[in-house]
C-alpha positions as CSV (number, residue, x, y, z in Angstrom):
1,X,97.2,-46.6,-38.8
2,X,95.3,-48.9,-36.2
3,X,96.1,-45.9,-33.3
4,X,94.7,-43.8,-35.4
5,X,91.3,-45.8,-36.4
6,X,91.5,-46.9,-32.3
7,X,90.9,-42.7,-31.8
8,X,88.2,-42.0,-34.4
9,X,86.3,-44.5,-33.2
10,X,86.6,-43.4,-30.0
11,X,85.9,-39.8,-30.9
12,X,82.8,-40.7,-33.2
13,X,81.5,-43.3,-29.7
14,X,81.7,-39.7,-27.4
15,X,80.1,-37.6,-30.0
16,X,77.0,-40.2,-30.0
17,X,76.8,-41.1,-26.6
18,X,76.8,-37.2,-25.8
19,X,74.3,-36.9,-28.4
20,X,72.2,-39.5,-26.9
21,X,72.6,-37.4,-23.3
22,X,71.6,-34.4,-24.5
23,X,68.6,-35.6,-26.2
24,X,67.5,-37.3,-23.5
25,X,67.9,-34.3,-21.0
26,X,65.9,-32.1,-23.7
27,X,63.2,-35.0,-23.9
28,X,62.9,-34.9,-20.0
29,X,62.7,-31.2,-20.0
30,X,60.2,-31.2,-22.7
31,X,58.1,-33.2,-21.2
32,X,58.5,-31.6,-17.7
33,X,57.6,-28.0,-19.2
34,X,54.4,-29.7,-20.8
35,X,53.1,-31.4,-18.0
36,X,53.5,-27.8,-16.2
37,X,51.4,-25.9,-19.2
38,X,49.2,-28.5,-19.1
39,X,48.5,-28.1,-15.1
40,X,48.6,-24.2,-15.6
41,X,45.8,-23.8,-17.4
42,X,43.5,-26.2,-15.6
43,X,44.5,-24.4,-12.1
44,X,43.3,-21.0,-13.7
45,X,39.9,-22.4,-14.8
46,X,39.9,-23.8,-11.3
47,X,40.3,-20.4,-10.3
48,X,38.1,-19.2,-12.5
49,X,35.1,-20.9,-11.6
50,X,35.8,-20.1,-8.1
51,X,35.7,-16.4,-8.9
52,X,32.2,-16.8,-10.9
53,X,30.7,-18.6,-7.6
54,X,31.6,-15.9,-5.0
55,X,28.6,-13.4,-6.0
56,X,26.0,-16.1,-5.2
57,X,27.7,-16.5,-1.6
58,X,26.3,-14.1,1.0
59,X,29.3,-12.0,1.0
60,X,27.4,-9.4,3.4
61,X,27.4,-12.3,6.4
62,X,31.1,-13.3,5.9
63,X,32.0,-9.7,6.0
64,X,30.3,-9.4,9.5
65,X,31.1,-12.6,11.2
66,X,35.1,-11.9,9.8
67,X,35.1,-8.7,11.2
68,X,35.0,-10.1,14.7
69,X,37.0,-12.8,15.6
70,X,36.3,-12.8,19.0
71,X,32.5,-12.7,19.4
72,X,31.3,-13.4,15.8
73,X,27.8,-14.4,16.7
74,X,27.1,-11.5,18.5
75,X,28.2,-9.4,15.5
76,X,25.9,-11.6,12.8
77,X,23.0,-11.5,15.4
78,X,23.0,-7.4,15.8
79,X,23.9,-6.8,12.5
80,X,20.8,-8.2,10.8
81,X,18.2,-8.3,13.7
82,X,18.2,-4.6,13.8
83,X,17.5,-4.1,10.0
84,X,14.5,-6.4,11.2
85,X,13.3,-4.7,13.6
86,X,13.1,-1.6,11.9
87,X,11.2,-2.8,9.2
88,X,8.2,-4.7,11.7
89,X,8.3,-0.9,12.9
90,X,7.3,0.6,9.9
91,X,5.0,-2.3,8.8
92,X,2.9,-2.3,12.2
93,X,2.9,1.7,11.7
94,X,1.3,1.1,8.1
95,X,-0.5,-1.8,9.6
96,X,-2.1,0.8,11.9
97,X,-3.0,3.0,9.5
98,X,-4.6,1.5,7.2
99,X,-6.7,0.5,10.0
100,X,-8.1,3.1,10.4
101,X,-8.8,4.3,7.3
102,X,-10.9,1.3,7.0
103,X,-12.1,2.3,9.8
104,X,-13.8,5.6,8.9
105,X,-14.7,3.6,5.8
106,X,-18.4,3.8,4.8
107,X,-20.3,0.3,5.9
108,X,-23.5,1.4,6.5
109,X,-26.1,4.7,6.3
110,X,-29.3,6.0,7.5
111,X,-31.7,7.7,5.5
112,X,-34.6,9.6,6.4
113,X,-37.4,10.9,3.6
114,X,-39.3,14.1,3.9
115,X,-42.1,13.5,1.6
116,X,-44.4,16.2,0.3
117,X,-48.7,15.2,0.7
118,X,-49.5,14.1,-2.3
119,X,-50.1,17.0,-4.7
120,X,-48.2,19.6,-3.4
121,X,-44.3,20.1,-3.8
122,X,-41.6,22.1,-2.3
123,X,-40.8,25.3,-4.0
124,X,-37.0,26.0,-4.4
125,X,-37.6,29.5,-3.7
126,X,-38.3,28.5,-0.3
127,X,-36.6,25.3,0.1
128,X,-33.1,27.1,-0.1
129,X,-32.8,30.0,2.6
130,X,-34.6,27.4,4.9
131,X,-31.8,24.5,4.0
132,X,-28.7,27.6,4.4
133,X,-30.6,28.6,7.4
134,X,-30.0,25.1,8.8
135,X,-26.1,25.5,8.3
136,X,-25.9,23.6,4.8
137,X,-23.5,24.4,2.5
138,X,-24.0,23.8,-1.1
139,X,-21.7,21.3,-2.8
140,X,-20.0,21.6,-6.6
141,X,-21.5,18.2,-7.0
142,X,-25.0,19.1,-6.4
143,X,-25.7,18.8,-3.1
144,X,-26.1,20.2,0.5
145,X,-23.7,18.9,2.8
146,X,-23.7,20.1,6.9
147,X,-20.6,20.0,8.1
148,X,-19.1,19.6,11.5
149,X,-19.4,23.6,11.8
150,X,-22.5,25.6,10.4
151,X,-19.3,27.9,8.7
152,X,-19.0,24.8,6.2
153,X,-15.5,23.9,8.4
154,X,-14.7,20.2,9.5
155,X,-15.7,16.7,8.0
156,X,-19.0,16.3,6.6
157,X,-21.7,15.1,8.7
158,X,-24.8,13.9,6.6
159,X,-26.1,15.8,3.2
160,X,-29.1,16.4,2.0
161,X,-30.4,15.3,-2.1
162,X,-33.0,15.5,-4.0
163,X,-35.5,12.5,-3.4
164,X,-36.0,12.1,-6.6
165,X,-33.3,12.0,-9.9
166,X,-31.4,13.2,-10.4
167,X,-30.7,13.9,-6.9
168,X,-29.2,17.1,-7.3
169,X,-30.2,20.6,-7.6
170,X,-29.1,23.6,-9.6
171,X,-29.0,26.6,-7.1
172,X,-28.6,28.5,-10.4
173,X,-32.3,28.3,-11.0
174,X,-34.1,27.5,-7.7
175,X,-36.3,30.0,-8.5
176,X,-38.0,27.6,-11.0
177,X,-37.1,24.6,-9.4
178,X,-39.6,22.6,-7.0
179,X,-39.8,18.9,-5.5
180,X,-42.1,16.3,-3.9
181,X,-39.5,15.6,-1.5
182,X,-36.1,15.5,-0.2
183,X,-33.6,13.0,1.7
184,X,-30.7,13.8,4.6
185,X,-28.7,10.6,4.6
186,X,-25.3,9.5,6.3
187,X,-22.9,7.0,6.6
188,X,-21.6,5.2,8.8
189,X,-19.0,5.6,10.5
190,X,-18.4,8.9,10.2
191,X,-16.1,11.3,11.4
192,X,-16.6,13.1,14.8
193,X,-19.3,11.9,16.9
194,X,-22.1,9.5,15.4
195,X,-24.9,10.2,17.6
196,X,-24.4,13.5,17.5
197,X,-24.8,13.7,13.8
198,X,-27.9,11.4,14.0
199,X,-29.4,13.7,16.5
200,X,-28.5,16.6,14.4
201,X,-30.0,15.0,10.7
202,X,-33.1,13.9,12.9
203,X,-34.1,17.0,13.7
204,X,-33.3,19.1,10.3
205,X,-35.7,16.9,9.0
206,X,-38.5,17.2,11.6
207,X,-37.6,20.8,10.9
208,X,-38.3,20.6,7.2
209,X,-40.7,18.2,7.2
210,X,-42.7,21.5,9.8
211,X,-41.4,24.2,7.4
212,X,-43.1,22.7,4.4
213,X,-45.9,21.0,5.9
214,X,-44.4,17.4,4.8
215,X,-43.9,13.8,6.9
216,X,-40.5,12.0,7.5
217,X,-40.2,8.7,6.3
218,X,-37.9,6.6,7.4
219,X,-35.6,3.8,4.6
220,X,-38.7,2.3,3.7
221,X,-40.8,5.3,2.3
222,X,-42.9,4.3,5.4
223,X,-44.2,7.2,8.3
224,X,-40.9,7.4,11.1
225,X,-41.9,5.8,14.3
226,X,-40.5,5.8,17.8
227,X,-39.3,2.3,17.5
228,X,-37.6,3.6,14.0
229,X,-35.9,6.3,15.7
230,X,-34.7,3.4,18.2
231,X,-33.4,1.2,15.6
232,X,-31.7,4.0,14.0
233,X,-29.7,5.1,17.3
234,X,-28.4,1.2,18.3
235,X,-27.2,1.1,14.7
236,X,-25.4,4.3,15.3
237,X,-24.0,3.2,18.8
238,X,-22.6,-0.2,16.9
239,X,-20.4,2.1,15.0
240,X,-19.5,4.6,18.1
241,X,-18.4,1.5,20.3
């Protein structure tokens, strides 16, 4: 009877201390696999975030200086100093030419009157073949221009208005129409060459001002004088330089 109390015993000391061992190999484990999860999902925000910060890194220069390992810098340097260049190219180009449109950008005129004594007009009648006959061409806006070429081809040169308003005239009804006086005016710069164009609105007035018995004035409203005329061509010659 003792043997057999000696045995259970025994039997029921094994089954706990085995019990005991494989709860403390499951706790271990337990804990293990935790501590793993745990570090798991950390590493993949880690990750994470890394992945979110790559598109503010200039992936374009890494590409080019990894291409290369054996001359890098020499890669990096061609690889955006062309793209550079190019671009001062085509901003010196644009640079240029807007240059010279301001260039041929009006900054100043001359003017020159031809005034009818006082009394009398110009009849429009007359006044047009003698203006077409001087290689004007008439304008949709109103005027006369003269062009480079009497044909009406090229830039225009200086135009001639109506001295007083509305400036224009209606070539319509020149028949009825009549004036105290006209004006040839042009700007300056203009296209071709100045002083030729000067020259060549200098004497279509002198020619007008003859046809119609009138006098040239000059900006002033005041008789044209030799020193005028003088004034007038250094002014021109500023812009021709």
């Amino acid at each position: 009877m003792a043997t057999e109390l000696r045995w259970a015993l025994i039997v029921i000391s094994a089954l706990v201390i085995g019990g005991l061992l494989i709860h403390g190999l499951w706790s271990v484990r337990k804990k293990s696999s935790d501590k793993v999860s745990k570090k798991e999902p950390n590493e993949l925000k880690e990750q994470t975030s890394n992945h979110d910060k790559e598109p503010d890194e200039p992936e374009i220069g890494e590409m080019t200086f990894s291409a290369v390992d054996d001359e890098p810098a020499t890669e990096g340097i061609i690889a955006t100093e062309e793209p550079e260049t190019e671009v001062q190219t085509e901003s010196s180009g644009s640079e240029e030419a807007e240059s010279e449109e301001s260039a041929l950008e009006p900054q100043d005129f001359i003017i020159l009157h031809v005034h009818m004594p006082e009394g009398l007009k110009m009849a429009g009648s007359r006044l047009l073949p003698t203006v077409l006959s001087l290689g004007f061409k008439y304008s949709d806006e109103g005027f006369f221009n003269r062009h480079l070429e009497p044909s009406g081809n090229g830039p225009v040169l200086f135009r001639l208005v109506n001295m007083y308003n509305p400036g224009t005239f209606d070539i319509d009804n020149m028949e009825q129409f009549s004036t105290a006086g006209i004006s040839l005016f042009m700007t300056l710069p203009c296209e071709g060459d100045n002083l030729a164009a000067f020259n060549m609105l200098h004497s279509a007035s002198k020619k007008l001002a003859e046809e119609f018995g009138a006098t040239v004035l000059d900006k002033d409203r005041e008789p044209l004088t030799v020193e005028a005329v003088r004034g007038y061509v250094e002014k021109v010659r500023e812009f021709a330089a």
